[in-house]
PDB file of N, CA, C and O in Angstrom:
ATOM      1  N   UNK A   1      33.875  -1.266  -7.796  1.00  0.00           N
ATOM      2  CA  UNK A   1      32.992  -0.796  -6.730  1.00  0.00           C
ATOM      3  C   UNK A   1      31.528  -1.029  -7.141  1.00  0.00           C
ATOM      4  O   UNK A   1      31.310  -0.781  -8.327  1.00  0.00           O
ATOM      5  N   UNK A   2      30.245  -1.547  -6.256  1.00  0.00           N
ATOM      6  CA  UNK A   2      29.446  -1.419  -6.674  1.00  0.00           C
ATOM      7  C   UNK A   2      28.550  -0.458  -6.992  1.00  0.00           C
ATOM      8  O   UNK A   2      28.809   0.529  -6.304  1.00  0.00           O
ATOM      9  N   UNK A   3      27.697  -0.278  -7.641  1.00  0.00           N
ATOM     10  CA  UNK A   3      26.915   0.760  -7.892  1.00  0.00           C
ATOM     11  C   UNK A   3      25.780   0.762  -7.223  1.00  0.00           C
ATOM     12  O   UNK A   3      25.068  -0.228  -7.054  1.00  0.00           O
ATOM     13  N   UNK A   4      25.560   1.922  -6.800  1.00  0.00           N
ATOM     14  CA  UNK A   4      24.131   1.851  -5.605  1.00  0.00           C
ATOM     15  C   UNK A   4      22.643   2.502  -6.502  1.00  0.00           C
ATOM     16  O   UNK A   4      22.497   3.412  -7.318  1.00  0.00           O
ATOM     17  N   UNK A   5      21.744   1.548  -5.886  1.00  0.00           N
ATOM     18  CA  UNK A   5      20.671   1.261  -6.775  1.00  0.00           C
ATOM     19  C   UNK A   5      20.042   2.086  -6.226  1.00  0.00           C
ATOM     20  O   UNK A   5      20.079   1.939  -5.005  1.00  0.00           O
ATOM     21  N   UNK A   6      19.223   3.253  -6.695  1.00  0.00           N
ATOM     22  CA  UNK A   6      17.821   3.565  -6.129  1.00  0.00           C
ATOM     23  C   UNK A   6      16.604   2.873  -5.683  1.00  0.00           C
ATOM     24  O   UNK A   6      16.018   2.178  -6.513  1.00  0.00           O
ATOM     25  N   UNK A   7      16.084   2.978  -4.338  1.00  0.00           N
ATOM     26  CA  UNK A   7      15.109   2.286  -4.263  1.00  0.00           C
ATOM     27  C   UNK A   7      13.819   2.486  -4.659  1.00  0.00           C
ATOM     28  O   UNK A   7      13.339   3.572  -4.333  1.00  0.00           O
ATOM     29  N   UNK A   8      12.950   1.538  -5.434  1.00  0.00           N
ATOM     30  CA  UNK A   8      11.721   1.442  -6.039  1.00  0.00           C
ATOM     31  C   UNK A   8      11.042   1.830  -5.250  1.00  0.00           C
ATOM     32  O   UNK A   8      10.692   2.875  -5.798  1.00  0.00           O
ATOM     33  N   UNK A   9      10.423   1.812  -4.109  1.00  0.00           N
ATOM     34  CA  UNK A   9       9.625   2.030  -3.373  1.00  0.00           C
ATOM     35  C   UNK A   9       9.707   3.357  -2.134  1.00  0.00           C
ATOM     36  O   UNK A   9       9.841   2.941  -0.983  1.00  0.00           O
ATOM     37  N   UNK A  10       9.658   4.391  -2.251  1.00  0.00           N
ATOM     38  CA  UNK A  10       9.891   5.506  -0.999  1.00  0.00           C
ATOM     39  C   UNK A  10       9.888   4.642   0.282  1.00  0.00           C
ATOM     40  O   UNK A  10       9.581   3.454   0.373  1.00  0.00           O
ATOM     41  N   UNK A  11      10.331   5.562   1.337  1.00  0.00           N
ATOM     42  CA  UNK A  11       9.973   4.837   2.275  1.00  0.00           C
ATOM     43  C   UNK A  11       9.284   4.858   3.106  1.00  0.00           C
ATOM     44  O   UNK A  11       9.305   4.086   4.064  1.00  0.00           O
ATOM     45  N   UNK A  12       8.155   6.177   2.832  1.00  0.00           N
ATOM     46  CA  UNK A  12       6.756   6.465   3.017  1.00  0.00           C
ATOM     47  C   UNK A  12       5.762   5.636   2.333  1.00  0.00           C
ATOM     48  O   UNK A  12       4.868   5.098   2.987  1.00  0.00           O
ATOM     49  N   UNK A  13       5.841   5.509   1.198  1.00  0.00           N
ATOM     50  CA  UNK A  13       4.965   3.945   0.714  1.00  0.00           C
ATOM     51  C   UNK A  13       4.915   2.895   1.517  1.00  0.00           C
ATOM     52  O   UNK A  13       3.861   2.259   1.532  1.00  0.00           O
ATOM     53  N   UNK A  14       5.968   2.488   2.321  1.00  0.00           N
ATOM     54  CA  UNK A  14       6.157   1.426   3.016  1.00  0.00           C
ATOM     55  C   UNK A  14       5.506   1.267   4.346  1.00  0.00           C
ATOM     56  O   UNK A  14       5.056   0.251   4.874  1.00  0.00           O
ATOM     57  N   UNK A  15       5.561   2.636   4.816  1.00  0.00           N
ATOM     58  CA  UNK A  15       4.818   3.041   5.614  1.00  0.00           C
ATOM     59  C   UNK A  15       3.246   3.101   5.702  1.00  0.00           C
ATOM     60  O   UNK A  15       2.533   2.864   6.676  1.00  0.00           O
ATOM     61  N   UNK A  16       2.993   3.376   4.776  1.00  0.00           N
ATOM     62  CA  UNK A  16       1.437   3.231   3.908  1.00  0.00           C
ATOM     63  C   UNK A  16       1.176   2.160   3.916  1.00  0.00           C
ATOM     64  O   UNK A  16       0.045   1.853   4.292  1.00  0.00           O
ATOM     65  N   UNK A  17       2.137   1.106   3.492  1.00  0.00           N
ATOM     66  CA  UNK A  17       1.570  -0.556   2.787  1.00  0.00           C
ATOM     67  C   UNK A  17       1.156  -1.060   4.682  1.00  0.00           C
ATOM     68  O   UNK A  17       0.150  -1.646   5.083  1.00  0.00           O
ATOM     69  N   UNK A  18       1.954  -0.725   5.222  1.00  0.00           N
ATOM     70  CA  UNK A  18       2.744  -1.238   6.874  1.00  0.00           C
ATOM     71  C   UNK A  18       1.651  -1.119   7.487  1.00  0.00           C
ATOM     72  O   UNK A  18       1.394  -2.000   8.307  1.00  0.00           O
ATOM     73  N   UNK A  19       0.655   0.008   7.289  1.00  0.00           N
ATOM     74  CA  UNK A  19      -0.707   0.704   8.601  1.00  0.00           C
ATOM     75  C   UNK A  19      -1.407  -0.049   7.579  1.00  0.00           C
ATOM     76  O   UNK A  19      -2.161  -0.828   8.162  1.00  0.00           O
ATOM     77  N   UNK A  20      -1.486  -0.151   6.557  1.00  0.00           N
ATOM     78  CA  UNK A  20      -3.089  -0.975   5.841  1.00  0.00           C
ATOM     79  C   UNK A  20      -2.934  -2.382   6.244  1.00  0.00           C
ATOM     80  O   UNK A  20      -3.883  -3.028   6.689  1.00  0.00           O
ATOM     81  N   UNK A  21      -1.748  -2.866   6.093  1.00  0.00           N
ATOM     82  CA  UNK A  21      -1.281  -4.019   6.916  1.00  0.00           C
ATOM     83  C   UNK A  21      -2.011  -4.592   8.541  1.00  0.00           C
ATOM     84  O   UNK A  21      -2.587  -5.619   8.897  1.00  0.00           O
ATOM     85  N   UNK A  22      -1.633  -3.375   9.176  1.00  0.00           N
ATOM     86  CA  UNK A  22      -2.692  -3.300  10.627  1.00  0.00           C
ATOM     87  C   UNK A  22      -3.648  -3.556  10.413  1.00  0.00           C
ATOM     88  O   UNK A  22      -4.090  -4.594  10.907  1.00  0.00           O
ATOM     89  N   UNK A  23      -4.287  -2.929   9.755  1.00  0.00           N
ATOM     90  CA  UNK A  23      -5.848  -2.597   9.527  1.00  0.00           C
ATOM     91  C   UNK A  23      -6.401  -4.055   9.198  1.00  0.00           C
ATOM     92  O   UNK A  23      -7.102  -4.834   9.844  1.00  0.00           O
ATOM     93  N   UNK A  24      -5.735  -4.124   7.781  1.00  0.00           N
ATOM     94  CA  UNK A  24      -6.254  -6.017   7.383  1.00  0.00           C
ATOM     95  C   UNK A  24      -5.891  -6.706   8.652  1.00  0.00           C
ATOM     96  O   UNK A  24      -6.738  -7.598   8.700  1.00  0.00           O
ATOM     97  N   UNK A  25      -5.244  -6.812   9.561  1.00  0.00           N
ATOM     98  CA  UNK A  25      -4.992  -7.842  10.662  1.00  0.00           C
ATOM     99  C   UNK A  25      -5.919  -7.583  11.414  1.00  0.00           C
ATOM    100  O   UNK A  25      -6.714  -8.521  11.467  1.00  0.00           O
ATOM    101  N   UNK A  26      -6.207  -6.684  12.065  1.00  0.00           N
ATOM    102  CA  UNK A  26      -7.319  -6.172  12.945  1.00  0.00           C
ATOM    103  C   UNK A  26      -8.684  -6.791  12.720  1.00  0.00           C
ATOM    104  O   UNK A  26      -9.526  -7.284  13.470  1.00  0.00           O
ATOM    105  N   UNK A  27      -8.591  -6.576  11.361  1.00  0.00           N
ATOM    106  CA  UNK A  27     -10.171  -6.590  10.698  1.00  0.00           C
ATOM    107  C   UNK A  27     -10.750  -5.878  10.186  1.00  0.00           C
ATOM    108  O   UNK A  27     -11.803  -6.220   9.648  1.00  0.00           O
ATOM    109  N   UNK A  28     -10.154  -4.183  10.132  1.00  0.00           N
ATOM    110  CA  UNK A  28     -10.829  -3.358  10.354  1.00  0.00           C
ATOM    111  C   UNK A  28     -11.063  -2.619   8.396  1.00  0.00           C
ATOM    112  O   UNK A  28     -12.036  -2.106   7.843  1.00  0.00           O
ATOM    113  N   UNK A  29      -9.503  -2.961   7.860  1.00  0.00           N
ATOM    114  CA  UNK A  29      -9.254  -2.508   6.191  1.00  0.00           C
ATOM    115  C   UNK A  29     -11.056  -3.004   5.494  1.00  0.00           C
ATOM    116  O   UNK A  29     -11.734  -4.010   5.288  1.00  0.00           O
ATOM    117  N   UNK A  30     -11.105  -1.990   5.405  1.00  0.00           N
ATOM    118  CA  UNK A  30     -12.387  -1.922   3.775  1.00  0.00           C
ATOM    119  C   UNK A  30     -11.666  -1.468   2.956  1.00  0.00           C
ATOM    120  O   UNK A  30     -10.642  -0.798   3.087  1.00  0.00           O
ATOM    121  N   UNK A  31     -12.441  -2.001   1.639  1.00  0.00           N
ATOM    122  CA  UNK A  31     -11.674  -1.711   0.351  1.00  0.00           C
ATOM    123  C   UNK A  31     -13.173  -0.744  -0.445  1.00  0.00           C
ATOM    124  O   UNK A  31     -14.349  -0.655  -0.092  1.00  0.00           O
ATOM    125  N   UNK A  32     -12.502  -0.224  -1.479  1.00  0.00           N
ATOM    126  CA  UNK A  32     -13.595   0.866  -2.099  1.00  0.00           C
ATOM    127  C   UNK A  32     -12.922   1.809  -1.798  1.00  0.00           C
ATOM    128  O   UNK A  32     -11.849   1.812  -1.195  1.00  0.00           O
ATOM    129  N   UNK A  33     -13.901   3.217  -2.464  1.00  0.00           N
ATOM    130  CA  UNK A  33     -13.882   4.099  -1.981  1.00  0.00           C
ATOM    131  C   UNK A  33     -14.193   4.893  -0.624  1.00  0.00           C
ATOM    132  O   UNK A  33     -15.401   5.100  -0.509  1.00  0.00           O
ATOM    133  N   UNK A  34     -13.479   5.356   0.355  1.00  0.00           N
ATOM    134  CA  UNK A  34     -14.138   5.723   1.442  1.00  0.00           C
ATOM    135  C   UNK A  34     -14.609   4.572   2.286  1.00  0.00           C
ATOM    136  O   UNK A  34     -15.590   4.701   3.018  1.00  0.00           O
ATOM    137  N   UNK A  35     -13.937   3.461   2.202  1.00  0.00           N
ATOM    138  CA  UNK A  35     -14.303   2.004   2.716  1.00  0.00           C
ATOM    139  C   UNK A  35     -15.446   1.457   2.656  1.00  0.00           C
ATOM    140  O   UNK A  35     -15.824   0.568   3.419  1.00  0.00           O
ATOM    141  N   UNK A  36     -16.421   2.188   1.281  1.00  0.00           N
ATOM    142  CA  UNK A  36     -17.621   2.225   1.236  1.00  0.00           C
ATOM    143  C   UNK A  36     -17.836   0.173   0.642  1.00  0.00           C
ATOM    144  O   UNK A  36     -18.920  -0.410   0.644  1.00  0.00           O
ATOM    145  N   UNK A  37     -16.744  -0.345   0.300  1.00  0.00           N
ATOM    146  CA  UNK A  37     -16.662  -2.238   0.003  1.00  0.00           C
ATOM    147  C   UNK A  37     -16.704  -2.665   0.654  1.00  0.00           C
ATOM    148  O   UNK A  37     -16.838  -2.035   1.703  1.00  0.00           O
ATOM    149  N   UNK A  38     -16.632  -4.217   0.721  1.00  0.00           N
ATOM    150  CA  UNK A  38     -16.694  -4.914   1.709  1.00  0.00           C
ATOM    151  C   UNK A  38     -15.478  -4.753   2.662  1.00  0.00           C
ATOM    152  O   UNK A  38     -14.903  -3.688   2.888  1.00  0.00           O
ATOM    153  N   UNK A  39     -15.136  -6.118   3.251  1.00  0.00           N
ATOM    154  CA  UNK A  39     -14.094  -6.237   4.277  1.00  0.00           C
ATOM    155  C   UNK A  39     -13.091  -7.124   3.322  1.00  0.00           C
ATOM    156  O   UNK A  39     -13.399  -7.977   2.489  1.00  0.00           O
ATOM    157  N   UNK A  40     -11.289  -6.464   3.863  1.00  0.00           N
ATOM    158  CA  UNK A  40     -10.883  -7.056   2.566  1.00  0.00           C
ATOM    159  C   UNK A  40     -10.355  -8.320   3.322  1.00  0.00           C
ATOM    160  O   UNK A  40     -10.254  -8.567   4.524  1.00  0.00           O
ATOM    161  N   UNK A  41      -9.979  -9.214   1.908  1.00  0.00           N
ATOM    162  CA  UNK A  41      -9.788 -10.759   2.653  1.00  0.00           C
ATOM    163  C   UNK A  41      -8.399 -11.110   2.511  1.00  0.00           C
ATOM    164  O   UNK A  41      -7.829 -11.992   3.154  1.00  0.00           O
ATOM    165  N   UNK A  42      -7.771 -10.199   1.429  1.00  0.00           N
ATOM    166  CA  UNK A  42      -6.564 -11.073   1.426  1.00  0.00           C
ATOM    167  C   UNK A  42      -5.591 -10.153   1.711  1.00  0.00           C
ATOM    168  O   UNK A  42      -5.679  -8.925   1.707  1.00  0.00           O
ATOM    169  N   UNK A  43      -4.164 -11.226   2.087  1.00  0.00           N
ATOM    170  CA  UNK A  43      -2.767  -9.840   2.498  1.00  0.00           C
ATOM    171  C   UNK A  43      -2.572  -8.895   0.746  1.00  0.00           C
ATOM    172  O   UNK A  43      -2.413  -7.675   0.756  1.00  0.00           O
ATOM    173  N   UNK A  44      -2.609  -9.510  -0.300  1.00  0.00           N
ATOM    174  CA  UNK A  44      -2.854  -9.128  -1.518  1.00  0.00           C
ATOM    175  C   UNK A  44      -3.402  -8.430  -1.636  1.00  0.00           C
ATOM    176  O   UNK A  44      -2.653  -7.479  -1.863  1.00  0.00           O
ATOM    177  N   UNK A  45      -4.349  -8.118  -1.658  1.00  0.00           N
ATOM    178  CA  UNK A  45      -5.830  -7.085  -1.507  1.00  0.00           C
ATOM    179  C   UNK A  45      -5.165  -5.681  -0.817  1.00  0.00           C
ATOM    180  O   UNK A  45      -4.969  -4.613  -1.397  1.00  0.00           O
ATOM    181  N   UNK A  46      -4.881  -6.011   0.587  1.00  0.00           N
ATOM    182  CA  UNK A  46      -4.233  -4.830   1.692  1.00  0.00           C
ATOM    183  C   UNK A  46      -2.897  -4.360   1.406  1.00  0.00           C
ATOM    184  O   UNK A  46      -2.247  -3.501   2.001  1.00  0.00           O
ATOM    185  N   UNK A  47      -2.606  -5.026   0.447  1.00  0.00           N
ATOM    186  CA  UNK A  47      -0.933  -4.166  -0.113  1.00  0.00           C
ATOM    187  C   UNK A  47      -1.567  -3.692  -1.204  1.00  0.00           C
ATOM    188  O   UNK A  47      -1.138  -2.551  -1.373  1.00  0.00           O
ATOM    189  N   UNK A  48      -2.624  -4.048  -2.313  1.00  0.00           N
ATOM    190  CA  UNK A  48      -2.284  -2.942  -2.833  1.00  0.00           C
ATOM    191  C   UNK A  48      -3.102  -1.912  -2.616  1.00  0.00           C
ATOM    192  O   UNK A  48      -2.782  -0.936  -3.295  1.00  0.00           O
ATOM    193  N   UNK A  49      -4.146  -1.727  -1.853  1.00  0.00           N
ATOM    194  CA  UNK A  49      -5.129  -0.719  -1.371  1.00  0.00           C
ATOM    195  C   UNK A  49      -3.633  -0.071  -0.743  1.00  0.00           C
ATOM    196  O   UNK A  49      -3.461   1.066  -1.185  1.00  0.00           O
ATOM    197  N   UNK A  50      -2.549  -0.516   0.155  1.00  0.00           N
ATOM    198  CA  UNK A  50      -1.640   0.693   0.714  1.00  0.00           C
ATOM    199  C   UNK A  50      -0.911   1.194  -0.555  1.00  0.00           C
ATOM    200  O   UNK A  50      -0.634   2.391  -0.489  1.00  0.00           O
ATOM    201  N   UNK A  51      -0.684   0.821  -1.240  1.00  0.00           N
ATOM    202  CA  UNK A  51       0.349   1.430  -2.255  1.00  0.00           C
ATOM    203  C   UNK A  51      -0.640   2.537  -3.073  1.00  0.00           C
ATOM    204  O   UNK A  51      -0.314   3.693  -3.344  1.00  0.00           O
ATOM    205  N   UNK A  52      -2.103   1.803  -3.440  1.00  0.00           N
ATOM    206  CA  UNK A  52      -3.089   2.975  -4.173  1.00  0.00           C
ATOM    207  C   UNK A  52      -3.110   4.280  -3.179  1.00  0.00           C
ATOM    208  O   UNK A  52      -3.386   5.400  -3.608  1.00  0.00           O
ATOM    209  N   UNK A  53      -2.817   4.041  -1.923  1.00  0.00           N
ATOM    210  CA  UNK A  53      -3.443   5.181  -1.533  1.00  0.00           C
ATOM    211  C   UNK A  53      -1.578   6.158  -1.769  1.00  0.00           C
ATOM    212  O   UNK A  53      -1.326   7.235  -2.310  1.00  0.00           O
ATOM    213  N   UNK A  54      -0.757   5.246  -1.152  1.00  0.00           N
ATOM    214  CA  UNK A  54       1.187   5.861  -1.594  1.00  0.00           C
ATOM    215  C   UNK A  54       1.430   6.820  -2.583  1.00  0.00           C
ATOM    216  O   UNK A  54       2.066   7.874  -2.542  1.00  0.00           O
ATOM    217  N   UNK A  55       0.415   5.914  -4.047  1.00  0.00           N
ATOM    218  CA  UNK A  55       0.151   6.514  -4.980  1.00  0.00           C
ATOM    219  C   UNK A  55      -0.392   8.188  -5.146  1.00  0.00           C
ATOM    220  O   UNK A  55       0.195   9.201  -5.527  1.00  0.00           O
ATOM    221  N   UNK A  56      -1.795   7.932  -4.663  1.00  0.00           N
ATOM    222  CA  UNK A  56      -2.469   8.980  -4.391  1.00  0.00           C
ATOM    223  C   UNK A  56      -1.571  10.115  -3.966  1.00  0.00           C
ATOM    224  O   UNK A  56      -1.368  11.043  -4.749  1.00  0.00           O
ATOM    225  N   UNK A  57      -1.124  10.094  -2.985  1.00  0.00           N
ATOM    226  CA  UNK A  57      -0.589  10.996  -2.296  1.00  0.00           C
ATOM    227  C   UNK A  57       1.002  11.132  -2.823  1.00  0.00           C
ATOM    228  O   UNK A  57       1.933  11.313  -2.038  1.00  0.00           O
ATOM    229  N   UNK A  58       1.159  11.019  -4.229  1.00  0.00           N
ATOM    230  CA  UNK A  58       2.507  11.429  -5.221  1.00  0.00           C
ATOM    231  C   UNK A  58       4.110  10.347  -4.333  1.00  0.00           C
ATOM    232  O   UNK A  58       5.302  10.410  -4.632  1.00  0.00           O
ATOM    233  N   UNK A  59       3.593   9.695  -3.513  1.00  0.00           N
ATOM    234  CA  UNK A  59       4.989   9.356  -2.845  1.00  0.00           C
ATOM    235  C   UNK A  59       5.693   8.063  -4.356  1.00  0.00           C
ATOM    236  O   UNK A  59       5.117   7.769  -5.403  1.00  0.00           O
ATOM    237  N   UNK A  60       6.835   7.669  -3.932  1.00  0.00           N
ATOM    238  CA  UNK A  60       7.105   7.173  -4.965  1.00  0.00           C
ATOM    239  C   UNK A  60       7.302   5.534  -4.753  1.00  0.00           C
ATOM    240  O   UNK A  60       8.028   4.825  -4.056  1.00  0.00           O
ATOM    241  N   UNK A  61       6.065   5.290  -5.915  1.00  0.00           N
ATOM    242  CA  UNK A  61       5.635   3.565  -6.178  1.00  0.00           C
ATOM    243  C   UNK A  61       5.475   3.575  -7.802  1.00  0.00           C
ATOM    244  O   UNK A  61       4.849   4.356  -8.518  1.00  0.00           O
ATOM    245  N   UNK A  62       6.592   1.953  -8.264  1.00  0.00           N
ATOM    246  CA  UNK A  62       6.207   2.048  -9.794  1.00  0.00           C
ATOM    247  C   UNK A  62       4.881   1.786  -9.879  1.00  0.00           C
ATOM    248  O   UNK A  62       4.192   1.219  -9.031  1.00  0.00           O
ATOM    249  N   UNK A  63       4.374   2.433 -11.458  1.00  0.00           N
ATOM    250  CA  UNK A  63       3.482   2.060 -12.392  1.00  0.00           C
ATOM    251  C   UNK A  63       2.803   0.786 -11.926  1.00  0.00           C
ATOM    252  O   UNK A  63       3.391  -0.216 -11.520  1.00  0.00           O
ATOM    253  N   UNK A  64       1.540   0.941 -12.032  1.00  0.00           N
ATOM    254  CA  UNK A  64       0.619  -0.559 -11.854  1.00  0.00           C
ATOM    255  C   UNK A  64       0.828  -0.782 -13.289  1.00  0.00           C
ATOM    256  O   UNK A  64       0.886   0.135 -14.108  1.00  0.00           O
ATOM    257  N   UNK A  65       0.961  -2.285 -13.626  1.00  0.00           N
ATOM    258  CA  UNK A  65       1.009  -2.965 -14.635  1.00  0.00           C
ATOM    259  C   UNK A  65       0.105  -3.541 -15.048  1.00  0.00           C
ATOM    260  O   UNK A  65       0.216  -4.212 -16.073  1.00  0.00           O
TER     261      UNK A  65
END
């Protein structure tokens, strides 16, 4: 039988990564604190600003490396 894996990522993180996602498409994602940076440019950039914030808020995302 196989063994069932826990998933790495909550599925509130995903949710998180998903709306910053919007945001970078829109135009609208700043990066910084308080969106006090520029405008961000890459899909790279906007995943991990969603996961920092996943982070923030204790949901469950591995360790930045």
């Amino acid at each position: 039988m196989a063994k069932k894996r826990k998933r790495k990522y909550s599925p509130g993180a995903g949710r998180d990564v998903e709306s910053e996602m919007r945001r970078y498409k829109r135009g609208t994602a700043r990066s910084g604190k308080g969106g006090r940076g520029g405008k961000v440019k890459s899909r790279k950039q906007a995943i991990a600003i969603g996961l920092s914030k996943a982070r923030k808020e204790g949901k469950r995302v591995p360790k930045k490396k």
